[in-house]
Structures are given as structure tokens and as C-alpha cells.
C-alpha positions in Angstrom: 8.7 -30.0 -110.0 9.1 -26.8 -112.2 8.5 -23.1 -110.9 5.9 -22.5 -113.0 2.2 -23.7 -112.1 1.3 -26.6 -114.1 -2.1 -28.8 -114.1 -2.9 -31.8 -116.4 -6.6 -32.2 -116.6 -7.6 -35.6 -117.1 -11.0 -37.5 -117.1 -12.7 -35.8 -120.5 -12.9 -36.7 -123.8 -11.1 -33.5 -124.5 -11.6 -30.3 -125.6 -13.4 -27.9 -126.8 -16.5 -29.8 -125.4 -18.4 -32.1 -127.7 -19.8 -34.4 -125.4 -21.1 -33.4 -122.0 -20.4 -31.3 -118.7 -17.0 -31.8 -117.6 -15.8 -31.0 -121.4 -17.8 -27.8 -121.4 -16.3 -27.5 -117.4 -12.9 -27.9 -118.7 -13.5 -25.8 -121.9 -14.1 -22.8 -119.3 -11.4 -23.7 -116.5 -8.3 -24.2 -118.7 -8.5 -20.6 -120.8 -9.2 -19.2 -117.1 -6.0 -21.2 -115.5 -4.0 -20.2 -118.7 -4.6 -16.4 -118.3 -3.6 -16.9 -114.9 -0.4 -18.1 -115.7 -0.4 -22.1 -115.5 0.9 -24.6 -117.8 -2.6 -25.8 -118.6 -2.5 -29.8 -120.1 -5.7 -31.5 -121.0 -5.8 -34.9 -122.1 -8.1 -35.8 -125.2 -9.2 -39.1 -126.5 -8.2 -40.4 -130.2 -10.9 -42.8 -131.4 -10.0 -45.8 -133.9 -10.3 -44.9 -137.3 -13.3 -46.6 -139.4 -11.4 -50.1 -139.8 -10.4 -50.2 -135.8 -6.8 -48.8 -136.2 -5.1 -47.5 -133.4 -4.3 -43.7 -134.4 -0.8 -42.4 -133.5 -0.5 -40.2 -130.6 0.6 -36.1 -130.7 0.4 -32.9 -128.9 -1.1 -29.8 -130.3 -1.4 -26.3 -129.2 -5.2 -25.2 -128.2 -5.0 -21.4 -127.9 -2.4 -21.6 -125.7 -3.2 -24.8 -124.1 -1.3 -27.8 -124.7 -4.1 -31.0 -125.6 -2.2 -34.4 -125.3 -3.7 -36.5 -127.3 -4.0 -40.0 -126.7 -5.5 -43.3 -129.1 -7.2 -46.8 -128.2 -7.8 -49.5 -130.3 -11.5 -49.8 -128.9 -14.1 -47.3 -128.8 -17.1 -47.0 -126.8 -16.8 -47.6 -122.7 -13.9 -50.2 -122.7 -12.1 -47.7 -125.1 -12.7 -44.9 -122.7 -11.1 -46.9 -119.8 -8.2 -47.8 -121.8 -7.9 -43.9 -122.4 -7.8 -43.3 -119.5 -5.6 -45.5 -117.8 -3.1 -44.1 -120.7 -3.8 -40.6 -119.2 -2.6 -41.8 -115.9 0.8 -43.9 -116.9 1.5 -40.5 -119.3 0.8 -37.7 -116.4 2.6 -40.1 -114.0 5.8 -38.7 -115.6 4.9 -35.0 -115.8 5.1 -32.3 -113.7 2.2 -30.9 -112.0 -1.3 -30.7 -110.0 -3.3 -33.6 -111.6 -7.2 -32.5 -112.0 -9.7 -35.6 -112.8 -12.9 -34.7 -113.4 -14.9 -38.3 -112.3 -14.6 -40.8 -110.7 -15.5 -44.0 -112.8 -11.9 -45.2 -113.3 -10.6 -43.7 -109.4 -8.6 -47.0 -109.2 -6.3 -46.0 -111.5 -5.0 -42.5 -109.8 -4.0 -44.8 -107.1 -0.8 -45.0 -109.7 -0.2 -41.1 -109.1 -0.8 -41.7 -105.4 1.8 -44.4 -104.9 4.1 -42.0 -107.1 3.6 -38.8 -104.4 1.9 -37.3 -107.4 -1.5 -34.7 -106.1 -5.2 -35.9 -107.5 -7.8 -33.5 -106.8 -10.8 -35.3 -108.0 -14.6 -34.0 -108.9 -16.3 -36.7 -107.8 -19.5 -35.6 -110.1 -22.6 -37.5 -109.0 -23.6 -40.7 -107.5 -23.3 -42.3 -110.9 -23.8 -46.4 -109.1 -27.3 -45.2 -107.8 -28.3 -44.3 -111.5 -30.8 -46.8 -112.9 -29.9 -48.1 -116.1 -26.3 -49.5 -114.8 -26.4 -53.1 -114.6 -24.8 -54.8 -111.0 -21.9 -55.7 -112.2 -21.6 -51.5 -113.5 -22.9 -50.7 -110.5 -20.3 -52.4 -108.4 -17.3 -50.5 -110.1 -19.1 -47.2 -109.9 -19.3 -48.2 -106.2 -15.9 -48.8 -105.8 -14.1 -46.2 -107.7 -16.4 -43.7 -105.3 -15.2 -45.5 -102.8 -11.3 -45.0 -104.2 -11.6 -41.5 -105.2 -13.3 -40.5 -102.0 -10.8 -41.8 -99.7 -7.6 -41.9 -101.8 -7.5 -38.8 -103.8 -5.4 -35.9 -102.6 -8.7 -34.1 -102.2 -11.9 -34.7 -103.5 -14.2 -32.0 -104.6 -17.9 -32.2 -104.1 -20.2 -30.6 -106.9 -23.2 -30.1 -104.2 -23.0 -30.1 -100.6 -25.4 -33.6 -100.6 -22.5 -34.9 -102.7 -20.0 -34.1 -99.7 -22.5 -35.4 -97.1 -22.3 -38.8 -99.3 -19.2 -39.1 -99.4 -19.0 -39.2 -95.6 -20.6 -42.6 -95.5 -17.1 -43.7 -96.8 -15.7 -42.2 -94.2 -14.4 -39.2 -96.8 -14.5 -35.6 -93.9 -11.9 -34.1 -96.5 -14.2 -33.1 -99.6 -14.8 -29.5 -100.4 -17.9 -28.2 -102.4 -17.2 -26.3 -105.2 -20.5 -26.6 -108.0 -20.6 -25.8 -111.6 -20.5 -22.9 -113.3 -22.3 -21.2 -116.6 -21.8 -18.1 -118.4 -24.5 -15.3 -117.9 -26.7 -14.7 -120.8 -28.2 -11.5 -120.6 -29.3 -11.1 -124.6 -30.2 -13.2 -127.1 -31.4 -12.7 -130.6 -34.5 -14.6 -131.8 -33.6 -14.8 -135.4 -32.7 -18.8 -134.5 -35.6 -19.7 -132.7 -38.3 -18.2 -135.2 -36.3 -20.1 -137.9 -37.3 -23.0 -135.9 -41.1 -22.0 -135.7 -40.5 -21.0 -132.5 -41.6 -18.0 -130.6 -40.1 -16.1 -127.5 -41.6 -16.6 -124.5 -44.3 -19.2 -125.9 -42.9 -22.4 -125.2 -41.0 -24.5 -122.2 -37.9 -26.4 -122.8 -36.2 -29.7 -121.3 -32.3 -30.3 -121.8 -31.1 -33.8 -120.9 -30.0 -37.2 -122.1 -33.1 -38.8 -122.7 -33.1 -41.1 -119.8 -36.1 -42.3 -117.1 -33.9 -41.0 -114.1 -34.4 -37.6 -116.0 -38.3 -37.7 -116.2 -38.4 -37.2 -119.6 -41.5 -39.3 -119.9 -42.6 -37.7 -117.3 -42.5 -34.2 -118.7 -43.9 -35.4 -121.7 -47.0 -37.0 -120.4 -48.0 -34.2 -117.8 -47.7 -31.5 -121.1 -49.7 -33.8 -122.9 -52.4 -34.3 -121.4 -54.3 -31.3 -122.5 -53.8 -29.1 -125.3 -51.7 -26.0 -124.4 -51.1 -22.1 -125.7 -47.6 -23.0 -125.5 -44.8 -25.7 -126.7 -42.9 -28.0 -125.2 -39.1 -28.2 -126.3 -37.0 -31.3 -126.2 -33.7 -31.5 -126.7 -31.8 -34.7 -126.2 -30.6 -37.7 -128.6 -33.6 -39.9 -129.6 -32.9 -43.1 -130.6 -36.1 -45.3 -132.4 -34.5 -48.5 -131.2 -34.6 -47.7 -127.8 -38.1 -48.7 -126.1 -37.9 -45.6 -123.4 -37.2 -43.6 -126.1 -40.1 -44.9 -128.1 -42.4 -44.3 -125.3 -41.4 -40.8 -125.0 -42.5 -40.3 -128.6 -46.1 -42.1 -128.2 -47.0 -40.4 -125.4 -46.2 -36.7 -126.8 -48.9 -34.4 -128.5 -48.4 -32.6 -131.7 -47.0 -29.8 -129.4 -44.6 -31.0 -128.3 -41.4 -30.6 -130.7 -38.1 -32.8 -130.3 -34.8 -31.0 -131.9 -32.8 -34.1 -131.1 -28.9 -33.2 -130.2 -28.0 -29.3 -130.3 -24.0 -28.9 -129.9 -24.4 -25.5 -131.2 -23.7 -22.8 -127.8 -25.5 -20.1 -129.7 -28.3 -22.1 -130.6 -28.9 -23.5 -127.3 -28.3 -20.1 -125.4 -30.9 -18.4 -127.0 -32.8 -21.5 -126.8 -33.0 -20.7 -123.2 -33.0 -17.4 -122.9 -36.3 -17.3 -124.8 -38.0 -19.9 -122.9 -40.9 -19.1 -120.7 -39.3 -21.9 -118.0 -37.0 -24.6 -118.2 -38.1 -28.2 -117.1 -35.7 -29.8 -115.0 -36.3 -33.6 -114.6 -33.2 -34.8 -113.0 -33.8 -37.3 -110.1 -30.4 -38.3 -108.7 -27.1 -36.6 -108.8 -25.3 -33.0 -108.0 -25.2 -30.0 -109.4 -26.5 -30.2 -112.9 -24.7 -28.0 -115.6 -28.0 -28.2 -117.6 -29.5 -26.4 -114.8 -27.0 -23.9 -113.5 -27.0 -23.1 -117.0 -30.9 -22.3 -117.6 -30.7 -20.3 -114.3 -27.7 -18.2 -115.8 -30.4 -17.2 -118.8 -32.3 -16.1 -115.9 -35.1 -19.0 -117.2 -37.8 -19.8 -114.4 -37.3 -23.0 -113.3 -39.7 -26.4 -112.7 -37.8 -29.2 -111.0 -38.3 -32.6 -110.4 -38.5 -32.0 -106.2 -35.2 -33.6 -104.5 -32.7 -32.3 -102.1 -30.3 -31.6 -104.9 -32.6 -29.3 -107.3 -33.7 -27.8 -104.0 -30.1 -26.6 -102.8 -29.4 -25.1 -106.4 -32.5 -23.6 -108.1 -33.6 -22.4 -104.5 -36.6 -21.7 -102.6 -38.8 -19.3 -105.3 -39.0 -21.7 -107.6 -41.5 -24.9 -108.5 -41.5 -28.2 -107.8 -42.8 -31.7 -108.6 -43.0 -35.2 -107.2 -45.5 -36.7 -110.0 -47.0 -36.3 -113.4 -50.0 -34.7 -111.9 -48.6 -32.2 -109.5 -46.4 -31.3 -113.1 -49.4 -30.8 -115.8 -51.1 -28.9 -112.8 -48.2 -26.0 -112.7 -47.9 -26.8 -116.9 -51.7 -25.4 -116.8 -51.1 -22.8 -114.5 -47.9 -21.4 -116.6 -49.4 -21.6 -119.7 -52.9 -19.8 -118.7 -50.3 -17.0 -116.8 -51.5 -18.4 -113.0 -47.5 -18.7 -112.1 -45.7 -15.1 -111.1 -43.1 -16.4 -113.7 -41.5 -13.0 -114.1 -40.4 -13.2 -110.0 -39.3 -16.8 -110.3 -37.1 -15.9 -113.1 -35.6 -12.8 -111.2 -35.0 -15.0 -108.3 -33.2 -17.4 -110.8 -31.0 -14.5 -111.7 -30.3 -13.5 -108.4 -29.4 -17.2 -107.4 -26.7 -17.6 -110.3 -24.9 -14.6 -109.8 -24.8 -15.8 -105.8 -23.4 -19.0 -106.7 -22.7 -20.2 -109.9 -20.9 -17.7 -112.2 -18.1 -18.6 -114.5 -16.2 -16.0 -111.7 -16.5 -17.7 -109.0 -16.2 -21.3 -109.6 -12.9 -21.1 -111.6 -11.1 -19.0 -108.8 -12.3 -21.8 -106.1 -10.6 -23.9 -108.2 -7.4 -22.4 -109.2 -7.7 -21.5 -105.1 -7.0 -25.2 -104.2 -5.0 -26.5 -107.3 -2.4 -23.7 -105.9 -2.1 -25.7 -102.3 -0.7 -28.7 -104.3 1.6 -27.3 -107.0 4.6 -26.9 -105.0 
């Protein structure tokens, strides 16, 4: 070991985030660990060029942050367990507190383990419970829990229902630490009127366009009468998938899909100009998508579980069905819901809980007990 503090992050695709959560987690974490005065490594995944060629490997300086880049010669999921088992055999020889954010490939850090090498782990959601994994997925979601619960230095629970999980493994060690978002306080509208939108005349839904997400759900209880206000999809549609298809039959002419939005800007104001964001999400922990509405101080509706319970909080609305949704769709749109104290209570929640703030000094808080 060095003197100075040093953390490889592994488990993304890299950054700055292009793809989901943990790249937008990690997009926030290192600059915070950096300015603190770690080393700050992240690992980032080379695809094959256009003919399947294996790209060569190199390092690179990210504002101050060294990105390790790493190739396969596959893409897709095999590819990104091949990256990341490189990721292992590479930080195996490096100084350092090793950060993975996931657990889907938790049998390999067992290489780190049996090398005396520290793995904090995020152990994200309860990705084998998720519906459209086949057994066979299933089964290795299971076990890598299973691995990273019990093996990992110490595992880090995004929700406290993800730490009372992990305690049918027989894992007492976890710590809850969930995600964090910026605060948006202001927000132009220039972006949305280009889009024929309007502030504060339309609802919004941010998710993968999955049925574990509600998204026909949403859909269908908006639909079924004619509204004075939009609903707002974002999310990757795809017209070969039949979900997908479904989703489009059932929606009105009111309802307007903007497919994938990688643009921060776009999507903040996005949300900040919402009347209430529509939160479908049926299993897993704390969701960035909606720690994030909440920092835009957005009203929420949430699909009712234990998990959207313990992070949007008590002043906020809930639903079990399509009907109990396209009742409180109704009473939003004809100004029956005190939106205006839901959305303060949002606010208040955030800046309780989830702020950039807080969530990166938990973290840099136990990366310090294991860079010795």
C-alpha cells in the first residue's frame, strides 16, 4: 500500500455516465473523492470495433481522474462479464480500496478476497426477483447476491429493505447508504416549449420501458379519458418488442414518447417543469430516477411498495392498480390533489436524505476504514 488514498471503482461501463445509475453514481462520487485527495481509478469498458476486433487497452486522464480502460472481443452481456472479470485480475495488482458498484459478477471479487485485497460492494437491487430474467439468469443473480453479501469486505445497502434482504443470507454486516441527485432549484423552459411542451401542464415517467416498471400501466390509467394535461415518456422503445408494442396501442394522442434523453440539461428541466413525476417501479431499492425527480422538488405518484414508501415518504400518492392510478390522474389534472404541499414535502425529503452532500461523504466515510 501507498500513503496516499487510493480507490479503483469497478462495476460500470465507465465514465462520464452514458448508460444508467451507477455511471451517473460514479460520475458524481469520483470528482467528490478526487477533491478530497484520493487517487480516484475507474475502470471503463472498450467495445469491439464494427468487425469484432478486440481494441487495445490505455489509460487516460478524466479531469483528474485516471479511467483505465479495458477491451473484449464480445459485446453485449457475455462482453460485459469478460470486462469485468479483466477489471478484477487488473485491480488485483493495484493499490487501493476496491469499490464495485453491483453485484451480478460477485464471484469474481472472491479473486481480491483470496488476495487480502478490500471490496466494498453496492449490492443495488434484487436484480434475480426481476421478471424478465430467465432461470438460468436468475440462478446467477441469486448467487452472486449470495457471494457479494457474505464475502465482500462490506456490502452497502441502497435502501434499508435492501439490508433487511440481505439478512436472509445470513449478511448482519451491510450498511445503508442510498443514492444521491443534485438539487435543481431553476430551470429554463426554452427546451421544453421547443418540445411543444408547457410548464406545469403535463406528467412525466423516466424508466427503461419494462413491465416491472408499470409502464403499461401508467399508460393505460392516463388513457382512459381525455386529459388537460400530457403524459411524458421517456425510455427506449423498441417496435420489435411486443411489451413495447403494447405500450404504444394502448396510449392516447396525449400521451408523447421522447424515446432516450442522455442530455442532463434536457432531462432536468424536464422535471423541474412537471406537474408530478410517475414512478412505476415495482421491485428494487433506491431508485436514482426517483431520488432525482424529488431533488426537482417534482410531486411524486408511486407504484405502492415498501421501497417507494421508505424514499418518497409519507405526503406523497400511491397506487396498487390501474384504477386507483387514472383515479389520482383525474384528480391532478382537474387540481383535486394539494400538489403544491406534496412537492414541498418532496423537497424537504431530498435535502433530509438524498443530496449529492451527504451520500458522497458516507461513502468516502467507509472507503477511509479500508485504505490503510
Amino acid at each position: 500500500m501507498t500513503n496516499e488514498k487510493t480507490v479503483n471503482i469497478l462495476g460500470i461501463r465507465g465514465i462520464p455516465a452514458a448508460h444508467g445509475g451507477f455511471e451517473t453514481f460514479a460520475g458524481h462520487l469520483a470528482p467528490y473523492l478526487r477533491d478530497k485527495g484520493w487517487s480516484v481509478n475507474v475502470y471503463c469498458q472498450l467495445e469491439p470495433d464494427e468487425d469484432g476486433v478486440l481494441r487495445s487497452d490505455y489509460d487516460d486522464d478524466w479531469n483528474g481522474i485516471r479511467r483505465i480502460h479495458l477491451g473484449t472481443k464480445r459485446s453485449g452481456s457475455l462482453g460485459s462479464i469478460i470486462f469485468d472479470w479483466r477489471c478484477i485480475r487488473h485491480a488485483a495488482c493495484r493499490p487501493g480500496v476496491n469499490l464495485i458498484l453491483g453485484y451480478n459478477t460477485a464471484i469474481f471479487s472472491l479473486w481480491l478476497r483470496l488476495r487480502g485485497r478490500p471490496v466494498v460492494m453496492n449490492m443495488d437491487g434484487i436484480e434475480w426477483k426481476r421478471a424478465k430474467w430467465s432461470w438460468p439468469v436468475k440462478a446467477w443473480f441469486y448467487l452472486n447476491e449470495f457471494i457479494g453479501a457474505n464475502f465482500s469486505t462490506l456490502p452497502i445497502a441502497d435502501h434499508p429493505q435492501i439490508a433487511n434482504h440481505l439478512r436472509r443470507h445470513g449478511c448482519t454486516r451491510s450498511v445503508v447508504i442510498p443514492y444521491g441527485a443534485n438539487h435543481i432549484s431553476h430551470s429554463p423552459d426554452d427546451a421544453i416549449v421547443a418540445m411543444g411542451l408547457n410548464s406545469k401542464e403535463y406528467v412525466i415517467s423516466i424508466a427503461r420501458i419494462e413491465p416491472e416498471n408499470s409502464i403499461l400501466e401508467i399508460v393505460e390509467a392516463y388513457s382512459s379519458e381525455k386529459r388537460s394535461i400530457n403524459l411524458v415518456i421517456l425510455g427506449k422503445l423498441d417496435e420489435k418488442n411486443q411489451y413495447h408494442r403494447k405500450i404504444k396501442s394502448a396510449a392516447s394522442e396525449q400521451v408523447v414518447f421522447l424515446g432516450a434523453i442522455y442530455d442532463k440539461t434536457l432531462v432536468s428541466a424536464l422535471r423541474f417543469h412537471s406537474l408530478a413525476y410517475l414512478h412505476g417501479h415495482q421491485v428494487g431499492g433506491t431508485n436514482p430516477s426517483l431520488v432525482e425527480a424529488m431533488g426537482a422538488g417534482s410531486a411524486v405518484i408511486a407504484h405502492d411498495n415498501r421501497f417507494n414508501r421508505w424514499v418518497a415518504g409519507e405526503d406523497q400518492y400511491y397506487f396498487n392498480n390501474t384504477a386507483t392510478l387514472a383515479k389520482l390522474i383525474t384528480q391532478l389534472s382537474q387540481g383535486k390533489l394539494p400538489i403544491e404541499q406534496s412537492a414541498m414535502a418532496s423537497s424537504k425529503r431530498f435535502d433530509a436524505e438524498f443530496t449529492l452532500e451527504i451520500v458522497n461523504e458516507r461513502y468516502e466515510t467507509i472507503l477511509s476504514q479500508f485504505d490503510k
